[in-house]
PDB file of the backbone (N, CA, C, O) and the ligand in Angstrom, with CONECT records:
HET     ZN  A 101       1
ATOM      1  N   UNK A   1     -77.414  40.418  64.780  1.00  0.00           N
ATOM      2  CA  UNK A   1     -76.448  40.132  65.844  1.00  0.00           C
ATOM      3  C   UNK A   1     -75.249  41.084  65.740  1.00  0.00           C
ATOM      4  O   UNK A   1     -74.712  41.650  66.693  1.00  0.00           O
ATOM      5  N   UNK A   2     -74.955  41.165  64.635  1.00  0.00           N
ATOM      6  CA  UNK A   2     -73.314  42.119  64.564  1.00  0.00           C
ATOM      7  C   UNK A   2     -74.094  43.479  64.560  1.00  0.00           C
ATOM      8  O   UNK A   2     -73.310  44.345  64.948  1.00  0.00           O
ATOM      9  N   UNK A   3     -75.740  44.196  64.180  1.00  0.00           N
ATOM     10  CA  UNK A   3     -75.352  45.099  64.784  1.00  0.00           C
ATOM     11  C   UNK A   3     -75.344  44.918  66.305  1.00  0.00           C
ATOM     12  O   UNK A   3     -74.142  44.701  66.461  1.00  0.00           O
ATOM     13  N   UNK A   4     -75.700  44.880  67.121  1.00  0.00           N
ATOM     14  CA  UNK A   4     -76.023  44.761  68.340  1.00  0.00           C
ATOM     15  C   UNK A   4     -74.290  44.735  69.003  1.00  0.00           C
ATOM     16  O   UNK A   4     -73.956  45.441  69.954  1.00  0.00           O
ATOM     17  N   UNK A   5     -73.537  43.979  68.428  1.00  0.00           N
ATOM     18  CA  UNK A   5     -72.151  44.080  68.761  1.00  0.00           C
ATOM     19  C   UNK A   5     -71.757  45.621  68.864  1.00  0.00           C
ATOM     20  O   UNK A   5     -71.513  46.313  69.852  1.00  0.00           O
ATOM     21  N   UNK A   6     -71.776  45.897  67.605  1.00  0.00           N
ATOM     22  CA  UNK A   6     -71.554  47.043  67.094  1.00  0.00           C
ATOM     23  C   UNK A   6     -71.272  48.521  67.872  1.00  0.00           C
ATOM     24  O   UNK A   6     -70.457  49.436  67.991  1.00  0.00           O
ATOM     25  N   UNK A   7     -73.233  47.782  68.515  1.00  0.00           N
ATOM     26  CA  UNK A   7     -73.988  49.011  69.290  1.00  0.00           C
ATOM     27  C   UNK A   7     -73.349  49.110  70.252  1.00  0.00           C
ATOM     28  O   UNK A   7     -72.873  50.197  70.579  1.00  0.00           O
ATOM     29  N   UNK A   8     -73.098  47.559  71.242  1.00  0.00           N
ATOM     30  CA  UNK A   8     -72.275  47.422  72.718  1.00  0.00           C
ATOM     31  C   UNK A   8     -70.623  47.797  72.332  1.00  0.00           C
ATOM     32  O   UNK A   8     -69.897  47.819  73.325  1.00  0.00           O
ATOM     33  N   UNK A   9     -70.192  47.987  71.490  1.00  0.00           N
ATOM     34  CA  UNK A   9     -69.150  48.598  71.298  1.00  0.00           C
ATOM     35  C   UNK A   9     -69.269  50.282  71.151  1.00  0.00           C
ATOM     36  O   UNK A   9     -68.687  51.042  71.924  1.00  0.00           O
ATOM     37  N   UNK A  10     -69.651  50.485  70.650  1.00  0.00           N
ATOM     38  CA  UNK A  10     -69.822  52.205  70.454  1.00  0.00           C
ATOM     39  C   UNK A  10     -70.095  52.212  71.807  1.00  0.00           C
ATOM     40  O   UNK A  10     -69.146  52.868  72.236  1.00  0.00           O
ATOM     41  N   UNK A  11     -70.755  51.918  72.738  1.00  0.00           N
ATOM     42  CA  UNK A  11     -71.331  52.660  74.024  1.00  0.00           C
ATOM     43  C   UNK A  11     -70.177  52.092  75.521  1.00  0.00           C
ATOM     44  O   UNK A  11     -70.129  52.544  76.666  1.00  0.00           O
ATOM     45  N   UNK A  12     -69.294  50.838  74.801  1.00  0.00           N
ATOM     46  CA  UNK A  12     -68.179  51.124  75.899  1.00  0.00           C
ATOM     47  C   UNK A  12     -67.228  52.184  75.430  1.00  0.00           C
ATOM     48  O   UNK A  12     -66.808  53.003  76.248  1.00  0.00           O
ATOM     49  N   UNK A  13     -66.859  52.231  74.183  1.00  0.00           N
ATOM     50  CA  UNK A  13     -66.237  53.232  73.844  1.00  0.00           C
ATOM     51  C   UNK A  13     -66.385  54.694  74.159  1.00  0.00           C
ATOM     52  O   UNK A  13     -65.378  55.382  74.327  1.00  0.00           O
ATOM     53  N   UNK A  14     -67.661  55.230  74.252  1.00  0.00           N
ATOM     54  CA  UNK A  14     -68.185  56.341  74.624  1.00  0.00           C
ATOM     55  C   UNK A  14     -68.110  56.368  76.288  1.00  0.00           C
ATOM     56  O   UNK A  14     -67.749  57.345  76.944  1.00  0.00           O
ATOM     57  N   UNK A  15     -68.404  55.470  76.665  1.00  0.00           N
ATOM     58  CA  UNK A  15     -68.078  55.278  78.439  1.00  0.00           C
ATOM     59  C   UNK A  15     -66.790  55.433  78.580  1.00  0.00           C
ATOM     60  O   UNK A  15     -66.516  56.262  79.448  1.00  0.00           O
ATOM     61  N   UNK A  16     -65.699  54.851  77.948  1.00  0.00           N
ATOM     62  CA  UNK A  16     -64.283  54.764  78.254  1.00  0.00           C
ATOM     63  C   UNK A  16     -63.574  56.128  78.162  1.00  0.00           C
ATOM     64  O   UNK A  16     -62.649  56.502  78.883  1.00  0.00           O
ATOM     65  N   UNK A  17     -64.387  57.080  76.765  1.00  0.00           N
ATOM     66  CA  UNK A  17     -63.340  58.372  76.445  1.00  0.00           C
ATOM     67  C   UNK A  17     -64.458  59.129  77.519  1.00  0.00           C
ATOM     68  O   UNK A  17     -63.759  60.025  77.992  1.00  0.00           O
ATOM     69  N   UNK A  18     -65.506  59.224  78.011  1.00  0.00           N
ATOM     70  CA  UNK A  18     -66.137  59.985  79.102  1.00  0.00           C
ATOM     71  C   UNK A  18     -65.272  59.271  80.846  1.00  0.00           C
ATOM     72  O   UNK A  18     -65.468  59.839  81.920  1.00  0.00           O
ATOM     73  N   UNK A  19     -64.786  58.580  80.772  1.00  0.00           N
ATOM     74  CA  UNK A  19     -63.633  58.129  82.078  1.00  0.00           C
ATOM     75  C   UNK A  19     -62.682  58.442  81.383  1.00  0.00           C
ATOM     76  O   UNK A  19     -62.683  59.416  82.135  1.00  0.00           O
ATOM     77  N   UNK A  20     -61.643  58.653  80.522  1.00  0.00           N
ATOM     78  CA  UNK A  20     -60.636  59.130  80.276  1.00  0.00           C
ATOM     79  C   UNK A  20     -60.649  60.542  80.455  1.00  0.00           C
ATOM     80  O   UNK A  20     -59.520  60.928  80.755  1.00  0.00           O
ATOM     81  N   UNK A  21     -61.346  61.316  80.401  1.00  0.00           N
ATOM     82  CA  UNK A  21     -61.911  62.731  80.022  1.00  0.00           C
ATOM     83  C   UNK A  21     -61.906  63.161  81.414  1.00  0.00           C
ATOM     84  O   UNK A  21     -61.342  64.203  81.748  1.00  0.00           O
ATOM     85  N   UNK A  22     -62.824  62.012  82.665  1.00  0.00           N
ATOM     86  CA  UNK A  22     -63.040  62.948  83.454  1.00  0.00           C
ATOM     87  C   UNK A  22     -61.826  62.445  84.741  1.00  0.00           C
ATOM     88  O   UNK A  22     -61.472  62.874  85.839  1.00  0.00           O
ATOM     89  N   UNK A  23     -61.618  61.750  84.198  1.00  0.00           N
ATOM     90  CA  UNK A  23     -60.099  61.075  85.151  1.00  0.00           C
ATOM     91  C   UNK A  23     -58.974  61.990  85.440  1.00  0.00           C
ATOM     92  O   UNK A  23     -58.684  62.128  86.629  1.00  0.00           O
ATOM     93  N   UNK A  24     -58.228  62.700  84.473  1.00  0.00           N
ATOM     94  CA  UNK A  24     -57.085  63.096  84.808  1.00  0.00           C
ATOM     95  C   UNK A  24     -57.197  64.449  85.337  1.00  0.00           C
ATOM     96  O   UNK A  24     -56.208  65.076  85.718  1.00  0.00           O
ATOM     97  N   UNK A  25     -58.952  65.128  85.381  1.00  0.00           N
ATOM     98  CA  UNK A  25     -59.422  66.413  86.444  1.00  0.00           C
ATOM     99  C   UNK A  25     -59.462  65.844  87.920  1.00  0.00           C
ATOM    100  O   UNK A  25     -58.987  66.349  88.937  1.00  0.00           O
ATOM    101  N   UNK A  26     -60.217  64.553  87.754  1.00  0.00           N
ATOM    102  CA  UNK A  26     -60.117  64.138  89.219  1.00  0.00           C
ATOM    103  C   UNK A  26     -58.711  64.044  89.814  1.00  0.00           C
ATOM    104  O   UNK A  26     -58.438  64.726  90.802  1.00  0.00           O
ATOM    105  N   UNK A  27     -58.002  63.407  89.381  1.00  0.00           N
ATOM    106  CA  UNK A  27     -56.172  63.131  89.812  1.00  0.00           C
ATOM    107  C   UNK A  27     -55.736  63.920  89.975  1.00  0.00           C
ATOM    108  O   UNK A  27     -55.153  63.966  91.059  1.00  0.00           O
ATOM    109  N   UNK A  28     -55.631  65.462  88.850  1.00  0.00           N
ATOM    110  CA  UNK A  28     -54.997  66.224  88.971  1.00  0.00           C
ATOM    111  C   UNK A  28     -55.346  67.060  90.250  1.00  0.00           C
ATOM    112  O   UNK A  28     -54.428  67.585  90.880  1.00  0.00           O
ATOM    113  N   UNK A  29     -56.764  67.211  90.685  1.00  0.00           N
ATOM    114  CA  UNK A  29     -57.667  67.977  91.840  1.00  0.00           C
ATOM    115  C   UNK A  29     -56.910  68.151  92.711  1.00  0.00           C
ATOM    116  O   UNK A  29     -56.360  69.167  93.135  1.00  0.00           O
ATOM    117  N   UNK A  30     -56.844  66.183  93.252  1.00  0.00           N
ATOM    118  CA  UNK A  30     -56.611  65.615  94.286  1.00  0.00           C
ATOM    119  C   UNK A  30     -55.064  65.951  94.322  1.00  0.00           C
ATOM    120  O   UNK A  30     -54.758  66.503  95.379  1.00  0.00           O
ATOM    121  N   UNK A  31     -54.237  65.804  93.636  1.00  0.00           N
ATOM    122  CA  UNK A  31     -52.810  66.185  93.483  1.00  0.00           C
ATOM    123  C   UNK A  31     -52.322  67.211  93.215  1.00  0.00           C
ATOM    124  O   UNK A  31     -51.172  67.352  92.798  1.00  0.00           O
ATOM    125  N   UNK A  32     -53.528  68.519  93.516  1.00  0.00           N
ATOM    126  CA  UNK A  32     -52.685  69.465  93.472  1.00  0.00           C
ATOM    127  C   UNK A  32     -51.618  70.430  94.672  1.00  0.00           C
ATOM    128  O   UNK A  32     -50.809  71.349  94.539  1.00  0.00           O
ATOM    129  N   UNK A  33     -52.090  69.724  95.708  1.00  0.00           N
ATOM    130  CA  UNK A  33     -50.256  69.944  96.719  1.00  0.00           C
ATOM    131  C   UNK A  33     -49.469  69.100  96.608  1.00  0.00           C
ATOM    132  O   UNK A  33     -48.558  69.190  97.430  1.00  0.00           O
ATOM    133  N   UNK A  34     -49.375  67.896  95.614  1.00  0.00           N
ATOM    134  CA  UNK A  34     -48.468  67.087  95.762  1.00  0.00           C
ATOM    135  C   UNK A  34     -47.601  67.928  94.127  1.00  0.00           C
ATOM    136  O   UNK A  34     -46.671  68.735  94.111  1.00  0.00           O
ATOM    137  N   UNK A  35     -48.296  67.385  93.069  1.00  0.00           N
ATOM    138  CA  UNK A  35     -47.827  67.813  92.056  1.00  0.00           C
ATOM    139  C   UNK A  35     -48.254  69.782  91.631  1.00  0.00           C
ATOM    140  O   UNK A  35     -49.426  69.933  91.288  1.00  0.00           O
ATOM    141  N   UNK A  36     -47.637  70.722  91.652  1.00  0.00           N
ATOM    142  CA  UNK A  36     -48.188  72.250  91.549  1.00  0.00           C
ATOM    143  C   UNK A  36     -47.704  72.804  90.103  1.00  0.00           C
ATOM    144  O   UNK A  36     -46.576  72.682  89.625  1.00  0.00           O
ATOM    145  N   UNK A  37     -48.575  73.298  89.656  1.00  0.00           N
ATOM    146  CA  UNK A  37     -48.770  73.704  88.163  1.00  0.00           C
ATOM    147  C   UNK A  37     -48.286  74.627  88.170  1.00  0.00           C
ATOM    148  O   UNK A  37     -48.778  75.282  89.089  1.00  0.00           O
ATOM    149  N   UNK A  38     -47.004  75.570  87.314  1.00  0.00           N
ATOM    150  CA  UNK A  38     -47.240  76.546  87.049  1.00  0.00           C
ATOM    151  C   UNK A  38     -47.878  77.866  86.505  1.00  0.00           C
ATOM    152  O   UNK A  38     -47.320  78.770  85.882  1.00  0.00           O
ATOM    153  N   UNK A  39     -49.178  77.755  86.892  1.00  0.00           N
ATOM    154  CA  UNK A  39     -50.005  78.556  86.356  1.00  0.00           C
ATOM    155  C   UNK A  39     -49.858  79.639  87.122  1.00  0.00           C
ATOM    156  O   UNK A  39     -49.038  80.237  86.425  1.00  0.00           O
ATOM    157  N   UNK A  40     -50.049  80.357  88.068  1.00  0.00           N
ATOM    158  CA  UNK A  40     -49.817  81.588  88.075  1.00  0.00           C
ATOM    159  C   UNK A  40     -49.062  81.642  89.336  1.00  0.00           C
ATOM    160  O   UNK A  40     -49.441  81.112  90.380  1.00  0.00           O
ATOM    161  N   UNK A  41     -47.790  82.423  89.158  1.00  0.00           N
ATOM    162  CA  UNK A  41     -46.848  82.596  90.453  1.00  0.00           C
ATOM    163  C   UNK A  41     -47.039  84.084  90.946  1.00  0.00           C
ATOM    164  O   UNK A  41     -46.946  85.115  90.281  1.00  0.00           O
ATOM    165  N   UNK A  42     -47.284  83.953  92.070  1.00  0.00           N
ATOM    166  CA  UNK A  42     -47.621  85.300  92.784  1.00  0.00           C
ATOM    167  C   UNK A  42     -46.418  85.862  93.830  1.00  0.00           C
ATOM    168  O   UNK A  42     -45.838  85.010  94.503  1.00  0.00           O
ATOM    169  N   UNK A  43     -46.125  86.941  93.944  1.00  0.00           N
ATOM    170  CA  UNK A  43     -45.309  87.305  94.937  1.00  0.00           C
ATOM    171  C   UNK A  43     -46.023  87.683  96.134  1.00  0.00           C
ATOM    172  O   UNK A  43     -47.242  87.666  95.965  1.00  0.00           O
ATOM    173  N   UNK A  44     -45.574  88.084  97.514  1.00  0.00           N
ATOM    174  CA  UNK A  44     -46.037  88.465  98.812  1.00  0.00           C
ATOM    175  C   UNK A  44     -44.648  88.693  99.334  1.00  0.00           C
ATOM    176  O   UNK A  44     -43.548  88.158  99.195  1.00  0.00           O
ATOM    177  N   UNK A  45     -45.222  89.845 100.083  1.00  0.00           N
ATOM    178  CA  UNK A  45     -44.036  90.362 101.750  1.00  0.00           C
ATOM    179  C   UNK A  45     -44.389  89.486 102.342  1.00  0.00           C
ATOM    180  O   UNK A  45     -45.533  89.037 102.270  1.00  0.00           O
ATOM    181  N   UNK A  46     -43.418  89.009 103.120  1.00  0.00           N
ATOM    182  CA  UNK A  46     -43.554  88.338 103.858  1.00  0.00           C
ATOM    183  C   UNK A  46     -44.276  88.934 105.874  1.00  0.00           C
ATOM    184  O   UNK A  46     -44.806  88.333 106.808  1.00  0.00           O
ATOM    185  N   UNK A  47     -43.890  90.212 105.637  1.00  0.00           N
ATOM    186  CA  UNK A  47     -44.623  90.643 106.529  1.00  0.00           C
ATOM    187  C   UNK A  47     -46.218  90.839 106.400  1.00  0.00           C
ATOM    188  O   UNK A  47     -46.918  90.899 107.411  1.00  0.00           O
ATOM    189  N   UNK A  48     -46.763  90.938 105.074  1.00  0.00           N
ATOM    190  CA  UNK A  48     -47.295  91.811 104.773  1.00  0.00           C
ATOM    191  C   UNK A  48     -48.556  90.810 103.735  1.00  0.00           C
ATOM    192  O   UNK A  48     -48.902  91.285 102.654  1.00  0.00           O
ATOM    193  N   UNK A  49     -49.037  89.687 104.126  1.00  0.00           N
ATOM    194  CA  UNK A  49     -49.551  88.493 103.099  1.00  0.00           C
ATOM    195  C   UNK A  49     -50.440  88.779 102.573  1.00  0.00           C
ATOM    196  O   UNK A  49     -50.701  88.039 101.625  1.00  0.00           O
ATOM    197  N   UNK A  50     -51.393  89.917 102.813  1.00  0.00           N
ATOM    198  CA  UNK A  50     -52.139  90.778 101.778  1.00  0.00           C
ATOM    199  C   UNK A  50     -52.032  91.606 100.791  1.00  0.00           C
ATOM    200  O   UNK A  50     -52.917  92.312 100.306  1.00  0.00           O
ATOM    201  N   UNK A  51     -50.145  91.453 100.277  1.00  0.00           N
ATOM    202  CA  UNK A  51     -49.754  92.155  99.960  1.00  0.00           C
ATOM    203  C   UNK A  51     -49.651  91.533  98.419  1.00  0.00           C
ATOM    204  O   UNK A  51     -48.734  90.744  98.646  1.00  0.00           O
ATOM    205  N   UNK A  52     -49.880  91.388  97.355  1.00  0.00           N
ATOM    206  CA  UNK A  52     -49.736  89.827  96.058  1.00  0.00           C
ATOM    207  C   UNK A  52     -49.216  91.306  94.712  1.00  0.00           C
ATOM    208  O   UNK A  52     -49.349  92.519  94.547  1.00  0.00           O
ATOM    209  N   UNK A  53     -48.697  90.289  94.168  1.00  0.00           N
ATOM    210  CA  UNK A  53     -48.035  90.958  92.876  1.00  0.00           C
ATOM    211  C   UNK A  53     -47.705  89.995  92.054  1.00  0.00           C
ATOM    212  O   UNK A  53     -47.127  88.986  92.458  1.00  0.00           O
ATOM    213  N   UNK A  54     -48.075  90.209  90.632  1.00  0.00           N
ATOM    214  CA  UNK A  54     -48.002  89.111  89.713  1.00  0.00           C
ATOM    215  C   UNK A  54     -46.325  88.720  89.193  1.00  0.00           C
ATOM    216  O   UNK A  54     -46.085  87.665  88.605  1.00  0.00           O
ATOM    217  N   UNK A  55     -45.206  89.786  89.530  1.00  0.00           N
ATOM    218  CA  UNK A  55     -44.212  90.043  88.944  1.00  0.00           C
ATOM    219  C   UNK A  55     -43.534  90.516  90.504  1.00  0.00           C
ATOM    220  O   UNK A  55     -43.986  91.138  91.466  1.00  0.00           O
ATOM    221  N   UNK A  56     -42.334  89.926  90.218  1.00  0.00           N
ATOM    222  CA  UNK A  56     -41.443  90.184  91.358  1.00  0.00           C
ATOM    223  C   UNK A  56     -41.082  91.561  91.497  1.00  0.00           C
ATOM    224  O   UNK A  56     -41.003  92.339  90.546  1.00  0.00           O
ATOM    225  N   UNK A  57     -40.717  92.048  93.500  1.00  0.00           N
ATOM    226  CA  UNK A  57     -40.690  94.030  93.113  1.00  0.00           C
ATOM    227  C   UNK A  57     -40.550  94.136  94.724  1.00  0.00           C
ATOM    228  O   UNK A  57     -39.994  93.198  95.295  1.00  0.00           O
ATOM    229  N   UNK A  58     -40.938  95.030  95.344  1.00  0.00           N
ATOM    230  CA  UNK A  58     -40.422  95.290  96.356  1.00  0.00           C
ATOM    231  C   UNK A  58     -42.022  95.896  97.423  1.00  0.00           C
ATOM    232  O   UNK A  58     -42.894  96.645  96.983  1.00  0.00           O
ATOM    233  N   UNK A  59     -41.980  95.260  98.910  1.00  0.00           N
ATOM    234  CA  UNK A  59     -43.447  96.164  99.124  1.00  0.00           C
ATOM    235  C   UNK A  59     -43.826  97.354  99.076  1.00  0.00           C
ATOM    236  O   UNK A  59     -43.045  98.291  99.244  1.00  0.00           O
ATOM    237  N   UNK A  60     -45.235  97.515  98.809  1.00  0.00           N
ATOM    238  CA  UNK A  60     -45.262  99.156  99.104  1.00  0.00           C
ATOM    239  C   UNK A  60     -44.991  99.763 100.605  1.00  0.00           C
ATOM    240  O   UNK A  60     -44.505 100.832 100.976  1.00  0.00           O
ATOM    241  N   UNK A  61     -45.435  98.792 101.205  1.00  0.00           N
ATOM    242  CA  UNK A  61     -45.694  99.063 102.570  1.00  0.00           C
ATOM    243  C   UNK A  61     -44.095  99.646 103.469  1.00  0.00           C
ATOM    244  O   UNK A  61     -43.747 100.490 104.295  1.00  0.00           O
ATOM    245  N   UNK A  62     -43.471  98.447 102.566  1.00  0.00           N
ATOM    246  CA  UNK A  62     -42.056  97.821 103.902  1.00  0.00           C
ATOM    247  C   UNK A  62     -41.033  98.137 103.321  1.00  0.00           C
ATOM    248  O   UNK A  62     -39.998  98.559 103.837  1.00  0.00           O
ATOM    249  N   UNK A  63     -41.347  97.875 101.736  1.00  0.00           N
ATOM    250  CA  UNK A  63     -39.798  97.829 100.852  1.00  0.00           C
ATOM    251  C   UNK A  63     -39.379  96.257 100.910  1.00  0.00           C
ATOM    252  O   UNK A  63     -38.481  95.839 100.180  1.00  0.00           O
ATOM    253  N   UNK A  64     -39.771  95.778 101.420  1.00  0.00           N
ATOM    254  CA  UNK A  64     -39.162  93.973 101.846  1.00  0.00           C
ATOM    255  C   UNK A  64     -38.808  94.140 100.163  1.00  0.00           C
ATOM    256  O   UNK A  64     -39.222  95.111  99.531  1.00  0.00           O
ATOM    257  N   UNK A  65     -38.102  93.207  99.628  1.00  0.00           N
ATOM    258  CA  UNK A  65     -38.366  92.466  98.531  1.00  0.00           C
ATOM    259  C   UNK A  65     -39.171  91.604  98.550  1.00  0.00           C
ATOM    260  O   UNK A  65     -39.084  90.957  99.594  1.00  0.00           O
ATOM    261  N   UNK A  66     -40.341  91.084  97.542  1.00  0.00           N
ATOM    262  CA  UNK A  66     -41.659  90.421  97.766  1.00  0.00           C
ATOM    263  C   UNK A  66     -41.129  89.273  97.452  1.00  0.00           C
ATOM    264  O   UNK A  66     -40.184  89.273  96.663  1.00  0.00           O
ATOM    265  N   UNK A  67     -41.748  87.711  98.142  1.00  0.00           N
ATOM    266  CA  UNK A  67     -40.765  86.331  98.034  1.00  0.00           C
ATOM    267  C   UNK A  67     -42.200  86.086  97.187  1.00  0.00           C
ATOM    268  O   UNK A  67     -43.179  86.827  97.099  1.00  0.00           O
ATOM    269  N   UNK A  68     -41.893  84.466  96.467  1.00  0.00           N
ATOM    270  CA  UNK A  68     -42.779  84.045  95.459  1.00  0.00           C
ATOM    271  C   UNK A  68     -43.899  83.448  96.396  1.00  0.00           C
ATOM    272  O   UNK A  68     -43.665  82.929  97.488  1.00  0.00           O
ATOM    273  N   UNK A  69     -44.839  83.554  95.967  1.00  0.00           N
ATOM    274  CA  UNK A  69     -45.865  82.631  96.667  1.00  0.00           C
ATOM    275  C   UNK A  69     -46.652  81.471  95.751  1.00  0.00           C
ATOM    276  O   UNK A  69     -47.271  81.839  94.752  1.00  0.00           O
ATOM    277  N   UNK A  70     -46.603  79.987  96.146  1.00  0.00           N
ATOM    278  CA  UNK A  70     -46.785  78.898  95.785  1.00  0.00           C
ATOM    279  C   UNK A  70     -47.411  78.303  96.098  1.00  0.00           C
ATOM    280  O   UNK A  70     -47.019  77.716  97.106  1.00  0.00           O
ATOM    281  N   UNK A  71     -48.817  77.908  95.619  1.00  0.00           N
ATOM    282  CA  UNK A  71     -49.932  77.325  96.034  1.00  0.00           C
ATOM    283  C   UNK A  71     -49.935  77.090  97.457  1.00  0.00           C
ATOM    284  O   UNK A  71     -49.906  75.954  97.930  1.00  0.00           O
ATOM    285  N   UNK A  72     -49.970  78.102  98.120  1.00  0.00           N
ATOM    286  CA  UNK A  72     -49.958  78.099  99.483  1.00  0.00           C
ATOM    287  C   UNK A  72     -51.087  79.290  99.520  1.00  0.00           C
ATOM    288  O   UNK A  72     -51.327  79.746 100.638  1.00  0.00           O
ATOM    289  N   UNK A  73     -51.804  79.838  98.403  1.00  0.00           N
ATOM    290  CA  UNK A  73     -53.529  80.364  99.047  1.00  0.00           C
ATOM    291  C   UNK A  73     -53.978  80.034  99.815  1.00  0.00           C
ATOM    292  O   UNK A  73     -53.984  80.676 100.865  1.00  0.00           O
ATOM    293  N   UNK A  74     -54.784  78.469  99.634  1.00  0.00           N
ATOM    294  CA  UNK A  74     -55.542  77.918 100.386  1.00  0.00           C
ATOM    295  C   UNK A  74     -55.206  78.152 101.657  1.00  0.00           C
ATOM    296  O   UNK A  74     -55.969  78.634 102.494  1.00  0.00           O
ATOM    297  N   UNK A  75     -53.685  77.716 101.907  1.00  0.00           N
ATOM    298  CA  UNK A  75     -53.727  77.315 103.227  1.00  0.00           C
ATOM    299  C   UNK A  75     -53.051  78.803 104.284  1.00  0.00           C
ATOM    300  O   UNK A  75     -52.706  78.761 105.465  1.00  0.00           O
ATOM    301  N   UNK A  76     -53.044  80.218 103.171  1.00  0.00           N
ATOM    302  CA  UNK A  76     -52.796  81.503 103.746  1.00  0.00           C
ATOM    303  C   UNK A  76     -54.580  81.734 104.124  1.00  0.00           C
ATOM    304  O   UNK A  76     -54.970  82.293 105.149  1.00  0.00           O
ATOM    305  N   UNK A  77     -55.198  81.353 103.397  1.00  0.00           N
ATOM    306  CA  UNK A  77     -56.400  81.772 103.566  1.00  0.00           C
ATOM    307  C   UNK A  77     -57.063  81.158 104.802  1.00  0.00           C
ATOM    308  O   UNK A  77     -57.946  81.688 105.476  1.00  0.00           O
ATOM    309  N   UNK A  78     -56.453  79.856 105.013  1.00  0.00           N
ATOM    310  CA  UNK A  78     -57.482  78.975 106.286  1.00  0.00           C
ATOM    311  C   UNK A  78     -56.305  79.555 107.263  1.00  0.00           C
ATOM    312  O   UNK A  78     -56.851  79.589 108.366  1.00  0.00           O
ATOM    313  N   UNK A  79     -55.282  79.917 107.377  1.00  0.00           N
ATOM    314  CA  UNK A  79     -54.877  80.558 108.627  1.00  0.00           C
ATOM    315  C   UNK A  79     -55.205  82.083 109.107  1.00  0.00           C
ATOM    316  O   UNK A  79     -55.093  82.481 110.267  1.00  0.00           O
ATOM    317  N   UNK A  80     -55.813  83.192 107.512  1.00  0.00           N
ATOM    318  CA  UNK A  80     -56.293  84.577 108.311  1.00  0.00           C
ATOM    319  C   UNK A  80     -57.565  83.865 108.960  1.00  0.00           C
ATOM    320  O   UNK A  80     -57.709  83.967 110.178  1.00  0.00           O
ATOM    321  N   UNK A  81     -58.343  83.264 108.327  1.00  0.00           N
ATOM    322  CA  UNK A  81     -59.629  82.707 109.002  1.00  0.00           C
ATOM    323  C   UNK A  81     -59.658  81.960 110.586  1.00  0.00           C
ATOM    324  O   UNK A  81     -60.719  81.543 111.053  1.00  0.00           O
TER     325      UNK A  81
HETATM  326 ZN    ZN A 101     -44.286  94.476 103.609  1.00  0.00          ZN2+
END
């Protein structure tokens, strides 16, 4: 009997850290225009949105000074489209 406890314990446990594990990818997914990571900040002209630079500087094109760009890919990308 106690193993059998044992067993149904090890295997919620293993269920619980496999939902802990895959939980805070799902949340974070879903939240990433609400909450935005600093992982990589990109610059762009603003004339010029094909224009990306990892480090702030000036365009080649225009000279603009390049403004930061902030998880706003996606939604530069569904408007050239
Ligand atoms: Zn430009």
């Amino acid at each position: 009997m106690k193993k059998v406890m044992l067993m149904a314990t090890a295997i919620l446990f293993s269920v619980a850290s496999v939902f802990a594990t895959t939980n805070p990818t799902t949340v974070s997914d879903t939240t990433k225009s609400k909450k935005v990571k600093p992982a990589k900040v990109q610059y762009t002209c603003t004339m010029h949105p094909e224009v990306l630079s990892d480090e702030p500087g000036k365009c080649p094109k225009c000279g603009m000074t390049l403004v930061k760009k902030e998880a706003t890919k996606k939604k530069a990308e569904k408007m050239v489209m």
